[in-house]
PDB file with SEQRES, HELIX, SHEET and CRYST1 records, atoms N, CA, C and O in Angstrom:
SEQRES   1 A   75  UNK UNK UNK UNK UNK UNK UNK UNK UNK UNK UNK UNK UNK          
SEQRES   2 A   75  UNK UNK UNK UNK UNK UNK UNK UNK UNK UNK UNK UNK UNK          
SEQRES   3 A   75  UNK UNK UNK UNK UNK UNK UNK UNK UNK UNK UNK UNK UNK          
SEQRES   4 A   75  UNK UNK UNK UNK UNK UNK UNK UNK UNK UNK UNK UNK UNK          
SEQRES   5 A   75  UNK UNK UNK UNK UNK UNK UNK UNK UNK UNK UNK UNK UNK          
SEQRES   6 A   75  UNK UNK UNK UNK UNK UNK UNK UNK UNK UNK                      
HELIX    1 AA1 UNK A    8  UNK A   10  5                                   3    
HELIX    2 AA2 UNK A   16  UNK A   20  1                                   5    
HELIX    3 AA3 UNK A   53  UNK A   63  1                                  11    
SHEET    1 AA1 3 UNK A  49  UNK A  50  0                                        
SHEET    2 AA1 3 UNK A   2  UNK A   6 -1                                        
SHEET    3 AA1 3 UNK A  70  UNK A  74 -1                                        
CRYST1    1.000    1.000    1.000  90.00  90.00  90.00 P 1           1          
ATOM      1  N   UNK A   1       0.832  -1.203   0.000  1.00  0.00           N  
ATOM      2  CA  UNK A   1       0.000   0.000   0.000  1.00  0.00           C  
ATOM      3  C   UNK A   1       0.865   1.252   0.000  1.00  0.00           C  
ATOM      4  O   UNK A   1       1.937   1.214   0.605  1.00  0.00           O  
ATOM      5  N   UNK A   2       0.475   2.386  -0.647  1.00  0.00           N  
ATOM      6  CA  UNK A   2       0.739   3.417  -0.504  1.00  0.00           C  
ATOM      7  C   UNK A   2      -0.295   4.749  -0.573  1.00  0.00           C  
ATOM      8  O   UNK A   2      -1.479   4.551  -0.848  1.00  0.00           O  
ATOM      9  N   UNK A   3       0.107   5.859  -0.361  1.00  0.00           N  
ATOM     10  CA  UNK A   3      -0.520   7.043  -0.346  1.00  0.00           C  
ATOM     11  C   UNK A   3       0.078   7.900  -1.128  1.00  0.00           C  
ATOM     12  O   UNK A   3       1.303   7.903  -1.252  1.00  0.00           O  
ATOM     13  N   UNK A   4      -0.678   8.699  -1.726  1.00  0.00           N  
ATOM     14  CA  UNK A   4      -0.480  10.056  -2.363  1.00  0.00           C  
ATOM     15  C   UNK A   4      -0.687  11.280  -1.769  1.00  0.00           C  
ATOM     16  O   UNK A   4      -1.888  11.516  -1.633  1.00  0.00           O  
ATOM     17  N   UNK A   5      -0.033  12.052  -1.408  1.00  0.00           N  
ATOM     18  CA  UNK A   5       0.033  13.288  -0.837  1.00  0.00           C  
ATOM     19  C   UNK A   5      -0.308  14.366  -1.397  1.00  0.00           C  
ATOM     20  O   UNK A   5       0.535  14.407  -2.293  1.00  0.00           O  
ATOM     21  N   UNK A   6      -0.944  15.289  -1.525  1.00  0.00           N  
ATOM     22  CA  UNK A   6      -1.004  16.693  -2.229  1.00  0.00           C  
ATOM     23  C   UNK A   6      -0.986  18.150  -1.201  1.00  0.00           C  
ATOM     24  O   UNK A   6      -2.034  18.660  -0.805  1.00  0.00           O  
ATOM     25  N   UNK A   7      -0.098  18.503  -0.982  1.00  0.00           N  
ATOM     26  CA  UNK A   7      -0.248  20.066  -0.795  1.00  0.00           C  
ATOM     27  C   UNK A   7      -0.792  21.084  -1.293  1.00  0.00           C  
ATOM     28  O   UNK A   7      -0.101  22.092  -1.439  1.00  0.00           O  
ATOM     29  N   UNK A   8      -2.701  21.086  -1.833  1.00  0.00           N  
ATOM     30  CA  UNK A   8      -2.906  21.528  -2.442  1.00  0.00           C  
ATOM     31  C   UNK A   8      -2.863  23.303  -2.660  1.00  0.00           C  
ATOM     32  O   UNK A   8      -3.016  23.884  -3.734  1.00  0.00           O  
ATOM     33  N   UNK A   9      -2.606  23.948  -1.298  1.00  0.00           N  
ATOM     34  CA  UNK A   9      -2.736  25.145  -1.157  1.00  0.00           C  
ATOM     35  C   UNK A   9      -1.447  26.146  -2.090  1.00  0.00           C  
ATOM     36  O   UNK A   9      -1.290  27.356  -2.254  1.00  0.00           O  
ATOM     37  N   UNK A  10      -0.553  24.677  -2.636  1.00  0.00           N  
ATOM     38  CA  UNK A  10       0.425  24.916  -2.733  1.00  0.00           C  
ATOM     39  C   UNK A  10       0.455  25.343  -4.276  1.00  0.00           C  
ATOM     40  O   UNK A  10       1.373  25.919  -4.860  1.00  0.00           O  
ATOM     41  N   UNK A  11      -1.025  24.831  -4.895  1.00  0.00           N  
ATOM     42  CA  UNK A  11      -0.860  24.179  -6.618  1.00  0.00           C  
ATOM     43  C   UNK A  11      -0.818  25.427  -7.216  1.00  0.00           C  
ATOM     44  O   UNK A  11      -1.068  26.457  -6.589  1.00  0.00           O  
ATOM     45  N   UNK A  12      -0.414  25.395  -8.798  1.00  0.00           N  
ATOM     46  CA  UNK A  12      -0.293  26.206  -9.100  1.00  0.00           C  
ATOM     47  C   UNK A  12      -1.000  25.947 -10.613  1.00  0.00           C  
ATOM     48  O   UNK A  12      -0.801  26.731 -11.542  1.00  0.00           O  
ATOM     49  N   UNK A  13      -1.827  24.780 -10.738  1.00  0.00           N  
ATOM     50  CA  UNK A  13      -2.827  24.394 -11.672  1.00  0.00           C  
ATOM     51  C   UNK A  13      -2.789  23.798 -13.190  1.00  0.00           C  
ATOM     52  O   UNK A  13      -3.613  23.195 -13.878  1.00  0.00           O  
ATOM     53  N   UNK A  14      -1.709  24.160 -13.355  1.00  0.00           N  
ATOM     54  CA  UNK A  14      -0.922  23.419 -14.014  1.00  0.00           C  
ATOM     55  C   UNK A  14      -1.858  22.190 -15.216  1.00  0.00           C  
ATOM     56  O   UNK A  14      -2.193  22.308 -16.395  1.00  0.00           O  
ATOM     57  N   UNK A  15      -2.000  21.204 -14.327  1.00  0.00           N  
ATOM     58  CA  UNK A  15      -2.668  20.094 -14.722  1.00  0.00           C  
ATOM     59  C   UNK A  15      -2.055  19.061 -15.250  1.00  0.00           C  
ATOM     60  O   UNK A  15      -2.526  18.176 -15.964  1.00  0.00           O  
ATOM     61  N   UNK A  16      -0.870  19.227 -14.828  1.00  0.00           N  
ATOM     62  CA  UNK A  16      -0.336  17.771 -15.527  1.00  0.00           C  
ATOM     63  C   UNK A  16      -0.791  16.590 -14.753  1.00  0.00           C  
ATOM     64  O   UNK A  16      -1.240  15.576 -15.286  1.00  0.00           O  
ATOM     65  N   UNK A  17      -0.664  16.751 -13.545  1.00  0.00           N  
ATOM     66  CA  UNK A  17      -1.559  15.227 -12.594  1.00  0.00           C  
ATOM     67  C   UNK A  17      -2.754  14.618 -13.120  1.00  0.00           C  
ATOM     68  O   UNK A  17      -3.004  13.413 -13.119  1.00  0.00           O  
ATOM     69  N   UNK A  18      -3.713  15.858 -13.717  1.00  0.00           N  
ATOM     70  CA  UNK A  18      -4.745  15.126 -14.308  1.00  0.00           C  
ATOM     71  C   UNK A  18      -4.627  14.570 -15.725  1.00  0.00           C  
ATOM     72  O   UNK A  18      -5.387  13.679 -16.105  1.00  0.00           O  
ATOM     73  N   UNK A  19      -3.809  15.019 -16.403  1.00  0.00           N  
ATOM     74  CA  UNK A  19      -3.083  14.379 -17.650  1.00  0.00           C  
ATOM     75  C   UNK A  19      -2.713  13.190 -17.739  1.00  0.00           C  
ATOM     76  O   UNK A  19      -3.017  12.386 -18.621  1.00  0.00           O  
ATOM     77  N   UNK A  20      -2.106  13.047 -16.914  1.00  0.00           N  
ATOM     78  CA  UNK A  20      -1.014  11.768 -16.222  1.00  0.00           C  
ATOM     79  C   UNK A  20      -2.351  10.898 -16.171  1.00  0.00           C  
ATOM     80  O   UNK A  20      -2.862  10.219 -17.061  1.00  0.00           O  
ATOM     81  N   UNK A  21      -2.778  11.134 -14.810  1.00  0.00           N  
ATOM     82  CA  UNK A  21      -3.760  10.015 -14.358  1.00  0.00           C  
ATOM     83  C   UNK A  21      -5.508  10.465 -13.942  1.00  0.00           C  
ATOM     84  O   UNK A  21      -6.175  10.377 -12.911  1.00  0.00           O  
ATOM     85  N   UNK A  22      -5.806  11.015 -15.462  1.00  0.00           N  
ATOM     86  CA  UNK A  22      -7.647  11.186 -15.024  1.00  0.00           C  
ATOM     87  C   UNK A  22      -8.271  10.689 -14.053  1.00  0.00           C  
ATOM     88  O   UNK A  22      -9.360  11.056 -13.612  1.00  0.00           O  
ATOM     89  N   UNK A  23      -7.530   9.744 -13.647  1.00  0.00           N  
ATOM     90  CA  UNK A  23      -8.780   8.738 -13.010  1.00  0.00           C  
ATOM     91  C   UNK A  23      -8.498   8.999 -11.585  1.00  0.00           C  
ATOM     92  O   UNK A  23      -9.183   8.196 -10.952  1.00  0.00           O  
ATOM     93  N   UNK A  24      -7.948   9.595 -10.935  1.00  0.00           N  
ATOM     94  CA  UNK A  24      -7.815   9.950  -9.380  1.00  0.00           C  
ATOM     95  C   UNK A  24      -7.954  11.765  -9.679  1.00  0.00           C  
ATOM     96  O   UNK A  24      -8.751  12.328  -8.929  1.00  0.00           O  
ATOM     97  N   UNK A  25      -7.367  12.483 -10.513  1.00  0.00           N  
ATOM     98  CA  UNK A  25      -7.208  14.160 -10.264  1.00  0.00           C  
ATOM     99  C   UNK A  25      -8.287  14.320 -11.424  1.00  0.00           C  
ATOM    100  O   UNK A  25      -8.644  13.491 -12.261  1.00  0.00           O  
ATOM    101  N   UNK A  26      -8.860  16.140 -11.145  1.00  0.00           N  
ATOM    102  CA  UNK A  26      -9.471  16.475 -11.551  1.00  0.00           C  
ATOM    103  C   UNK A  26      -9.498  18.157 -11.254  1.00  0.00           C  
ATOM    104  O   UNK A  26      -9.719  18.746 -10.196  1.00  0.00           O  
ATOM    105  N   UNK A  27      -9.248  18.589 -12.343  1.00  0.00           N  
ATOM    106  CA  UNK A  27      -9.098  20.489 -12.456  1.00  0.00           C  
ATOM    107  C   UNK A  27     -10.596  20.920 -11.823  1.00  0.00           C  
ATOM    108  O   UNK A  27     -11.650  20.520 -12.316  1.00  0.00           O  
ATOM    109  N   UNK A  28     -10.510  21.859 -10.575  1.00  0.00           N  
ATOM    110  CA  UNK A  28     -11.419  22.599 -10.212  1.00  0.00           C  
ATOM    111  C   UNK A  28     -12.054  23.473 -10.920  1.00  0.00           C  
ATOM    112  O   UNK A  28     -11.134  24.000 -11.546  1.00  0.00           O  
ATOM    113  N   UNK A  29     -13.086  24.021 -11.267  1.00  0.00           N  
ATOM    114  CA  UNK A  29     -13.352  25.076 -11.504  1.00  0.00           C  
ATOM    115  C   UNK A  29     -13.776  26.413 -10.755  1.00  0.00           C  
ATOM    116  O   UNK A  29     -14.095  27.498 -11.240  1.00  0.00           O  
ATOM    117  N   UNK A  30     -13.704  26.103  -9.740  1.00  0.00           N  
ATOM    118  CA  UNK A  30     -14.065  27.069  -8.451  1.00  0.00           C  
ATOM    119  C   UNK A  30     -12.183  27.990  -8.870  1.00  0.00           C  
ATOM    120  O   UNK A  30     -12.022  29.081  -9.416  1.00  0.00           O  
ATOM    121  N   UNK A  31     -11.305  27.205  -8.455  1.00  0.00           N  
ATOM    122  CA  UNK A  31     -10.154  28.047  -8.367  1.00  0.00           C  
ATOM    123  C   UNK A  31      -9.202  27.743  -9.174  1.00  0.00           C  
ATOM    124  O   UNK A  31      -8.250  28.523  -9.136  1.00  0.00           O  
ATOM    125  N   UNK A  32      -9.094  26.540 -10.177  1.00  0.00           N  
ATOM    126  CA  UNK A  32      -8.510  26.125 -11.054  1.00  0.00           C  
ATOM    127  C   UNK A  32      -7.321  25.238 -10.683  1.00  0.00           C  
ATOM    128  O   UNK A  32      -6.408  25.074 -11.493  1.00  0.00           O  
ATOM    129  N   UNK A  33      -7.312  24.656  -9.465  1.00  0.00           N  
ATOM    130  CA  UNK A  33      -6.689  24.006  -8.781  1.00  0.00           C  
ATOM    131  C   UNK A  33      -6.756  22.297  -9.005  1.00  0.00           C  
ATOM    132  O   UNK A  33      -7.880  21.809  -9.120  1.00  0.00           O  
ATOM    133  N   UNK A  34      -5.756  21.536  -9.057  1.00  0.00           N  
ATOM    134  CA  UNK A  34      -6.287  20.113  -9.003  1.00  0.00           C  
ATOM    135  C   UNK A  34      -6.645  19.481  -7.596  1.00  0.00           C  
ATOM    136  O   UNK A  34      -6.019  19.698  -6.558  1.00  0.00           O  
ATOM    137  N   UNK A  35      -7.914  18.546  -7.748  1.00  0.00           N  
ATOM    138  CA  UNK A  35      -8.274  18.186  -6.750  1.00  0.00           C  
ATOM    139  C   UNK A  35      -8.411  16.951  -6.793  1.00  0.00           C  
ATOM    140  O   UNK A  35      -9.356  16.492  -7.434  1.00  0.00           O  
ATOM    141  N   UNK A  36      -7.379  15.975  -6.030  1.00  0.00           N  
ATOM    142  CA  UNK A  36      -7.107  14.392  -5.718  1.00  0.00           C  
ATOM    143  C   UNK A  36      -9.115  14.026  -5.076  1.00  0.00           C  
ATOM    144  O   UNK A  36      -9.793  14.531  -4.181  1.00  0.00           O  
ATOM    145  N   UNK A  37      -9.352  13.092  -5.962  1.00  0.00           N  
ATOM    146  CA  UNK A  37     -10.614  12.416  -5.777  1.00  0.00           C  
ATOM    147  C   UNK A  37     -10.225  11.758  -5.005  1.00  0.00           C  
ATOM    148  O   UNK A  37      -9.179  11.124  -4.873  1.00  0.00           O  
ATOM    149  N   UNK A  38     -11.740  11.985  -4.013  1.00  0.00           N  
ATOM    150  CA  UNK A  38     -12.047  10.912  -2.622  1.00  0.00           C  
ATOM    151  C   UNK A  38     -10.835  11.109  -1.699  1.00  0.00           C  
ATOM    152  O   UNK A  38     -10.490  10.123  -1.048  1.00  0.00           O  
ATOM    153  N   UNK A  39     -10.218  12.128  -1.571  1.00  0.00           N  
ATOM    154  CA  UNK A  39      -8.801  12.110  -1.060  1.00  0.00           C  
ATOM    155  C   UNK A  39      -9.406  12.276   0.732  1.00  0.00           C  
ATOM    156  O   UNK A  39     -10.595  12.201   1.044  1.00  0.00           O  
ATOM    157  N   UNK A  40      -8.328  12.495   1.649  1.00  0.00           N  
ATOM    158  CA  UNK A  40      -8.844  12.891   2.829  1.00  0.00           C  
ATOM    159  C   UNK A  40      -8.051  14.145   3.625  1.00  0.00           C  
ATOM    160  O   UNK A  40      -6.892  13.919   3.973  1.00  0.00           O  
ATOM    161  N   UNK A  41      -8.450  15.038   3.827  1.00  0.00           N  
ATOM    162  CA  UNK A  41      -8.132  16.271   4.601  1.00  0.00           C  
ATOM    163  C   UNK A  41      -7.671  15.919   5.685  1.00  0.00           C  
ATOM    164  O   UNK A  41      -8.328  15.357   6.562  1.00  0.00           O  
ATOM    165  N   UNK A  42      -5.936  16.346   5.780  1.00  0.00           N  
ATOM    166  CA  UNK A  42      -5.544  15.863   6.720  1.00  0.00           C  
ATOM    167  C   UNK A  42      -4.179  17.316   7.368  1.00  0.00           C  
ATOM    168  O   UNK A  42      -3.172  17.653   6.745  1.00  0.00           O  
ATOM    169  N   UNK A  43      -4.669  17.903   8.798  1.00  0.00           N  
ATOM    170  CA  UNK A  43      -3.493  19.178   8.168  1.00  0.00           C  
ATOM    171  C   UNK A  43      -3.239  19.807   7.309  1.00  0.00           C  
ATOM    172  O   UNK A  43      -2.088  20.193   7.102  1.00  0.00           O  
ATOM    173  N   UNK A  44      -4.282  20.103   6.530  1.00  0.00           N  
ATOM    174  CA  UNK A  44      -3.468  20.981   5.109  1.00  0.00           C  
ATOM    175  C   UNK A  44      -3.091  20.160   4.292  1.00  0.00           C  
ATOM    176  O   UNK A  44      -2.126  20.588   3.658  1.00  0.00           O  
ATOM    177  N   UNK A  45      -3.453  19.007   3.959  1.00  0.00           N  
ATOM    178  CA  UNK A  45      -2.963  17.974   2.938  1.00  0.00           C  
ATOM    179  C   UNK A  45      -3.743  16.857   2.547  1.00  0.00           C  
ATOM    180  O   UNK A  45      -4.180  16.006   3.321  1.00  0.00           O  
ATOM    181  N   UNK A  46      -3.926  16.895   1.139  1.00  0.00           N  
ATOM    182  CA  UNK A  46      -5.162  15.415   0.492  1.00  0.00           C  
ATOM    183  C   UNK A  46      -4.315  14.033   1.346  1.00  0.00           C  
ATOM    184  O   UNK A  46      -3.362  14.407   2.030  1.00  0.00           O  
ATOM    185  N   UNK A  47      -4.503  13.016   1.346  1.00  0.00           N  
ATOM    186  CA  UNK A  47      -4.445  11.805   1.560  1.00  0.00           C  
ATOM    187  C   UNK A  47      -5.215  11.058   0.558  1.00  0.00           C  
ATOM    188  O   UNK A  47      -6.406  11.255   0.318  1.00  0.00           O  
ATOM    189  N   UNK A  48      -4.318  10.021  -0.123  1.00  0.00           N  
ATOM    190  CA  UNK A  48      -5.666   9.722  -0.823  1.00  0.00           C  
ATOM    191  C   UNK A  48      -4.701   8.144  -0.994  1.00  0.00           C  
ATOM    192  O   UNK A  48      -3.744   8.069  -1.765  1.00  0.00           O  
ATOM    193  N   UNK A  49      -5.136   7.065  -0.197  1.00  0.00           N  
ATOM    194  CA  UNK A  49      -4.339   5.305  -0.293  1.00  0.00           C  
ATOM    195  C   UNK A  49      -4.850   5.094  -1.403  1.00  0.00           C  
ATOM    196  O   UNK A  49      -5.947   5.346  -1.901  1.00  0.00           O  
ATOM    197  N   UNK A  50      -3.496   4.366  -1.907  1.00  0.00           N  
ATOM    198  CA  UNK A  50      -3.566   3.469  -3.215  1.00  0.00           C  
ATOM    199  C   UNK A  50      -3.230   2.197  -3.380  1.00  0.00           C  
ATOM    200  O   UNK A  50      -2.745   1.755  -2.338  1.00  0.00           O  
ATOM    201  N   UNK A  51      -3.292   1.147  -4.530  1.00  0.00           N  
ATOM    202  CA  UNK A  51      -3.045   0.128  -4.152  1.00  0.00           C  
ATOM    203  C   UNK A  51      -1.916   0.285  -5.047  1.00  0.00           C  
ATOM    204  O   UNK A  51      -1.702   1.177  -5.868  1.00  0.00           O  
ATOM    205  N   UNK A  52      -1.001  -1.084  -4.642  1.00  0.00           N  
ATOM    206  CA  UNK A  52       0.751  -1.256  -5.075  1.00  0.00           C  
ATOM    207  C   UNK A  52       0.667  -0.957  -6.947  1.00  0.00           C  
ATOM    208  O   UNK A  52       1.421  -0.352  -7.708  1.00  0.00           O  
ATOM    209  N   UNK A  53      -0.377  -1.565  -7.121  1.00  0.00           N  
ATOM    210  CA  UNK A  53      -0.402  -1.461  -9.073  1.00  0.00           C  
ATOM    211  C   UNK A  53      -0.056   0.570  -9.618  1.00  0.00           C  
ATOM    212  O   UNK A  53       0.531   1.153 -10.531  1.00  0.00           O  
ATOM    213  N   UNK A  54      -0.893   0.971  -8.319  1.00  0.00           N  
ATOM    214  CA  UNK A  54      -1.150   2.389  -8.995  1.00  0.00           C  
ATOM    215  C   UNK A  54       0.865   3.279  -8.795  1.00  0.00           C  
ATOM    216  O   UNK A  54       1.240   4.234  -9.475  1.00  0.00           O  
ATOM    217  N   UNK A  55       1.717   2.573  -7.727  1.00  0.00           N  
ATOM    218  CA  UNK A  55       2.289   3.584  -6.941  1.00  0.00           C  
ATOM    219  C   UNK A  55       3.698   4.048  -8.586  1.00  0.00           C  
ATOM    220  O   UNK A  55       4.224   5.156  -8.692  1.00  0.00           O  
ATOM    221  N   UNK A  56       3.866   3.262  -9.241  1.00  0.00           N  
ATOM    222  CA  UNK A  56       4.973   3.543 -10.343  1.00  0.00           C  
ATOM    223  C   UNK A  56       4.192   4.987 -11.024  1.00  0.00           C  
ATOM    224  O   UNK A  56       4.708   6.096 -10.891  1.00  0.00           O  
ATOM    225  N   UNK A  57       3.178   4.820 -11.594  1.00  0.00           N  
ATOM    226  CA  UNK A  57       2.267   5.751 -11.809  1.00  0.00           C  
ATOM    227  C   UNK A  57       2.587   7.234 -11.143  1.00  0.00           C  
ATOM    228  O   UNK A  57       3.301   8.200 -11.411  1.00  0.00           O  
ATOM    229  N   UNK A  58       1.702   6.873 -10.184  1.00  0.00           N  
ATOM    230  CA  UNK A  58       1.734   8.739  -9.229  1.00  0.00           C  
ATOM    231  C   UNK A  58       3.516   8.611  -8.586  1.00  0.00           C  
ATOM    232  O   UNK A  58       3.915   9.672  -8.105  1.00  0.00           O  
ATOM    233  N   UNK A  59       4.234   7.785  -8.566  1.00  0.00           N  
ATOM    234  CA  UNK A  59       5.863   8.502  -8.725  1.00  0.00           C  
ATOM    235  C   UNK A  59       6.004   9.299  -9.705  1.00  0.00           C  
ATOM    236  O   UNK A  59       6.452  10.421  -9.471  1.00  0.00           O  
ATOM    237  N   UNK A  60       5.697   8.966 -10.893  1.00  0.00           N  
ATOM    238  CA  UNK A  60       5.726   9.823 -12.194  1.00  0.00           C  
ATOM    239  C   UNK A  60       4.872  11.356 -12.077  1.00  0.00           C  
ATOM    240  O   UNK A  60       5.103  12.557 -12.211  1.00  0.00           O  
ATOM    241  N   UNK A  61       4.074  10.708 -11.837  1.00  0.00           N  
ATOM    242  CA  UNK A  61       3.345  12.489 -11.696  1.00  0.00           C  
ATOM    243  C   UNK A  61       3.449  13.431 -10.613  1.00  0.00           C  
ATOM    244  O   UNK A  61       2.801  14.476 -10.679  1.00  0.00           O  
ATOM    245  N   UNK A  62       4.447  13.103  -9.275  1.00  0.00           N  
ATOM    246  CA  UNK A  62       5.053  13.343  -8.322  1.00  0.00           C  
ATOM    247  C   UNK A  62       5.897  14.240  -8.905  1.00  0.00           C  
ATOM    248  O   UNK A  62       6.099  15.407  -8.568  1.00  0.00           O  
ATOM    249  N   UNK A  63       6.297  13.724  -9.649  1.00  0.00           N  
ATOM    250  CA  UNK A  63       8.303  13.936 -10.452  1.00  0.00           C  
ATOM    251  C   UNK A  63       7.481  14.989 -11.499  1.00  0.00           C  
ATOM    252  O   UNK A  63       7.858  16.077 -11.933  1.00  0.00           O  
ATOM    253  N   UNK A  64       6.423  14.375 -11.701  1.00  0.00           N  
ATOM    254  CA  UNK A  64       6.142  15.664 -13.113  1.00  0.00           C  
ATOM    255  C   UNK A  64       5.708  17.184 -12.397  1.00  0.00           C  
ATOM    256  O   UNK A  64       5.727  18.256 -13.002  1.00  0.00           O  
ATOM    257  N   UNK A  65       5.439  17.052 -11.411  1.00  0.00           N  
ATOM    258  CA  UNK A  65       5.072  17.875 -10.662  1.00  0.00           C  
ATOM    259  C   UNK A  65       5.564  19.505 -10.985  1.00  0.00           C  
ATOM    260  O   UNK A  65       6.794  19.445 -11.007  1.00  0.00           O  
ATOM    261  N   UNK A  66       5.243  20.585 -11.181  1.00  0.00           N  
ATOM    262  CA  UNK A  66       6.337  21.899 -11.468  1.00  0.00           C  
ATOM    263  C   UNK A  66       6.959  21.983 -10.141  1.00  0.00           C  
ATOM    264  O   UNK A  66       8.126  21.825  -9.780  1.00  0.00           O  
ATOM    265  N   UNK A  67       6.144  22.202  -9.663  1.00  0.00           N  
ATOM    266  CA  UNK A  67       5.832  22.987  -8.155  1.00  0.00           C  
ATOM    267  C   UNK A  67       6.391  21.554  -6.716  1.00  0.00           C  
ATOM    268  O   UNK A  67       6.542  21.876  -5.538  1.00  0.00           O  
ATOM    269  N   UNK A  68       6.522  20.624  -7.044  1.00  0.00           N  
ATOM    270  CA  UNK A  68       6.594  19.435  -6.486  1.00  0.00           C  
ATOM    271  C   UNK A  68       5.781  19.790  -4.850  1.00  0.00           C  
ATOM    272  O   UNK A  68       6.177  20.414  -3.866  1.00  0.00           O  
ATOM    273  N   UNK A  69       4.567  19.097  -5.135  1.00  0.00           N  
ATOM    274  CA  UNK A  69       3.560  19.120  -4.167  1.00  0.00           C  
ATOM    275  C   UNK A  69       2.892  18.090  -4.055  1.00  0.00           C  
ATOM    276  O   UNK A  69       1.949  17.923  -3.282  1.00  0.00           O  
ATOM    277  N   UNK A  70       3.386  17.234  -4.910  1.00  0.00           N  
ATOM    278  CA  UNK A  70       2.628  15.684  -4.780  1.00  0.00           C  
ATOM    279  C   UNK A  70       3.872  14.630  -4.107  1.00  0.00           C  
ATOM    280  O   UNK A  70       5.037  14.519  -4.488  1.00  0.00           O  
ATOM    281  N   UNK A  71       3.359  14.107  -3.280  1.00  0.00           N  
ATOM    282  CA  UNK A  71       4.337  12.806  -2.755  1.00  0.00           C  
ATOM    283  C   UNK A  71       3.961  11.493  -2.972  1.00  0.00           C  
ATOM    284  O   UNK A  71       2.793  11.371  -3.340  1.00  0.00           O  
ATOM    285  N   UNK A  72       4.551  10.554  -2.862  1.00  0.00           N  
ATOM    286  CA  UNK A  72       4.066   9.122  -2.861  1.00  0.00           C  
ATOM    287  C   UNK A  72       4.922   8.775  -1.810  1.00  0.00           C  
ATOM    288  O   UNK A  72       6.132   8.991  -1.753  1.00  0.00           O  
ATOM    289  N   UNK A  73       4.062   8.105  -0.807  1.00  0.00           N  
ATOM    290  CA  UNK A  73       4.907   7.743   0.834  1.00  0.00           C  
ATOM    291  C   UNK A  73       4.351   5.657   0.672  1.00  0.00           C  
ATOM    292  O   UNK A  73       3.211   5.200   0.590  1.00  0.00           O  
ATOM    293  N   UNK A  74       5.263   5.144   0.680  1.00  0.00           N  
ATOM    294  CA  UNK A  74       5.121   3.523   0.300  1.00  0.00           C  
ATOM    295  C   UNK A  74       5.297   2.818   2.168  1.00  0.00           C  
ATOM    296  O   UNK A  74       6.175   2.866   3.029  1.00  0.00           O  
ATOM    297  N   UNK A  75       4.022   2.264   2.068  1.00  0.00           N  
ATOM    298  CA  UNK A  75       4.611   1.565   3.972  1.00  0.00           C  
ATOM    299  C   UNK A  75       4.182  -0.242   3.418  1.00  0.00           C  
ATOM    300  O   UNK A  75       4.340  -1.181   4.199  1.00  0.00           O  
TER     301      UNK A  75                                                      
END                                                                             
């Protein structure tokens, strides 16, 4: 298992996360911000567990990151 992290206060909208992987992110239209689906508010930060298939994936869009505000934490 792992998790994906987002600092979203941090984004700068970009959109490559949702490029990468439609199927978890999704561009706001309220502020133009990406917003990790089903994620969980935690301190100022999405949470959002994944399973082992997804984690090569969101490393990549971690790394694609401009602003690097996405993490992938593996336990």
């Amino acid at each position: 298992m792992a998790n994906i992290v987002q600092y979203r206060n941090k984004c700068i909208g970009c959109g490559i996360c949702y490029e990468m992987m439609p199927e978890i992110w999704r561009m706001s239209k309220k502020d133009g911000k990406a917003t990790l689906l089903k994620a969980v508010l935690k301190k100022d930060v999405f949470v959002l567990p994944i399973v082992h298939s997804m984690i090569a994936e969101a490393k990549r869009v971690a790394h694609a990151c401009p602003v690097k505000i996405i993490r992938v934490n593996e336990f």
